[in-house]
C-alpha positions as CSV (number, residue, x, y, z in Angstrom):
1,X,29.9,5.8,0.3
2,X,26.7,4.7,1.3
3,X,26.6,2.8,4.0
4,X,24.0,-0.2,5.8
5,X,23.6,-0.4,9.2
6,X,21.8,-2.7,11.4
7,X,20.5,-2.5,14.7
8,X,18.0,-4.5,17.4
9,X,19.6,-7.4,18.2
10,X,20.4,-9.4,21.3
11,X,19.9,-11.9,23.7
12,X,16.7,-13.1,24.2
13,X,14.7,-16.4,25.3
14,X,12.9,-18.9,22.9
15,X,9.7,-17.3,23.2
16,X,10.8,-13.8,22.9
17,X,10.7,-10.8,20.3
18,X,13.3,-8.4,19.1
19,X,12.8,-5.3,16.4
20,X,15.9,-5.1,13.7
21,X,16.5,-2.0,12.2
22,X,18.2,-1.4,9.0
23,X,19.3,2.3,8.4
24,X,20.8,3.8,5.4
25,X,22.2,6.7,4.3
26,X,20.6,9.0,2.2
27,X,17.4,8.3,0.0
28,X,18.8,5.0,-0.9
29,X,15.7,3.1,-0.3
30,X,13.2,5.0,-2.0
31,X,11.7,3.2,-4.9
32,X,13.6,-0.1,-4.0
33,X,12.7,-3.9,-2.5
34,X,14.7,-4.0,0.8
35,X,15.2,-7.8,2.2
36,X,16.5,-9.4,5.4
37,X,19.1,-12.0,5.4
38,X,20.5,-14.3,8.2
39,X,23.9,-16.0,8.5
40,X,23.5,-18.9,11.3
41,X,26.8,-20.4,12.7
42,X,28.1,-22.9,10.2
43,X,25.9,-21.8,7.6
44,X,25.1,-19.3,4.2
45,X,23.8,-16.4,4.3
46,X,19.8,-17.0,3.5
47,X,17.1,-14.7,2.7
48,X,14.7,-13.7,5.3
49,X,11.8,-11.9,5.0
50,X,11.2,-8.8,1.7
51,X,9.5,-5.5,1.3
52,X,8.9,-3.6,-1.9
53,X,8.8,0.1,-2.7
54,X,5.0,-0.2,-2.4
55,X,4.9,-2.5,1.0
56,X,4.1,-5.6,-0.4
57,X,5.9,-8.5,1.6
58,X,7.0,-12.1,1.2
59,X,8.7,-14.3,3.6
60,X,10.7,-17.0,3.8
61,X,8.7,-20.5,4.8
62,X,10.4,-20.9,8.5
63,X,9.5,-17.2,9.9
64,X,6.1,-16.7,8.1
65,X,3.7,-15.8,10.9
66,X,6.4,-15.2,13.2
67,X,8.1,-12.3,11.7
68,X,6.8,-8.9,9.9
69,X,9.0,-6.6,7.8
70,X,8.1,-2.8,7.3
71,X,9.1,0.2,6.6
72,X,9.4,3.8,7.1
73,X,10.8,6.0,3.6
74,X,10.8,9.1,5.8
75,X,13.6,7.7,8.0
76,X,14.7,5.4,5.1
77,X,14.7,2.8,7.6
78,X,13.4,-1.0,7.4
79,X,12.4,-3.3,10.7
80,X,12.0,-6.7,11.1
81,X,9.9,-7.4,13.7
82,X,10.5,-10.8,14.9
83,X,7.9,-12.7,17.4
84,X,8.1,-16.5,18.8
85,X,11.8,-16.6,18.5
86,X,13.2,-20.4,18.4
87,X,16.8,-21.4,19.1
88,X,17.0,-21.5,15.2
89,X,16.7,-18.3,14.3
90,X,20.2,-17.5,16.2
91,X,21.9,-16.1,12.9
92,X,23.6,-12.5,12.3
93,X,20.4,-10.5,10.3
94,X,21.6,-8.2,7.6
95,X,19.7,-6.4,5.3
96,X,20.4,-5.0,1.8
97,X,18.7,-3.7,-1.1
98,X,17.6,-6.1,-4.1
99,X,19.2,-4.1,-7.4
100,X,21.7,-2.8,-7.3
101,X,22.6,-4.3,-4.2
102,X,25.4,-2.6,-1.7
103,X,28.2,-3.6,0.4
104,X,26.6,-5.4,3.2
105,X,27.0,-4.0,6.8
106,X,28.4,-5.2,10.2
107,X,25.0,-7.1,10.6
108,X,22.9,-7.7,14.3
109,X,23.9,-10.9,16.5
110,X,20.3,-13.0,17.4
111,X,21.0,-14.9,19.8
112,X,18.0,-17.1,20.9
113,X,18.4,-19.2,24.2
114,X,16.6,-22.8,24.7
């Protein structure tokens, strides 16, 4: 079974940076549009930041500028590099892959402090 699993996350001041890592197994990503999501406290699940098969990227209105999304098919791995951390983006980060999407993993705790 193929399986998600992300990495990076942490304790860190407003201010602050962290890298995410998203890791799969197998050749899973190949070809595909990966995307970040974050689950804050008390909240859904909401869409992050995107990467297609061909690096092209979008973001979501409240991290663009701050954050950058990449990848690396050789390791079939996808970062989030996330810069000028606010309180707000506290959330648990998952990623997944657009179509057909998979079971989503364990997820990386953000934690931002004020």
């Amino acid at each position: 079974q193929v399986q998600l699993v992300e990495s990076g996350g942490g304790l860190v001041q407003a201010g602050g940076s962290l890298r995410l890592s998203c890791a799969a197994s197998g050749s899973i990503f190949s070809g595909s549009t990966i995307r970040w999501y974050r689950r804050a406290p008390g909240k859904q699940r909401g869409w992050v930041a995107g990467i297609t098969s061909d690096s092209r990227t979008t973001y979501a209105d409240d991290v663009q500028g701050r954050f950058t999304i990449s990848r690396d098919n050789a390791k079939n791995t996808v970062y989030l590099q996330m810069n000028s951390l606010e309180p707000e983006d506290t959330a648990v980060y998952y990623c997944n892959r657009d179509f057909p999407p998979l079971d989503w993993g364990q997820g990386t705790q953000v934690t931002v402090s004020s």
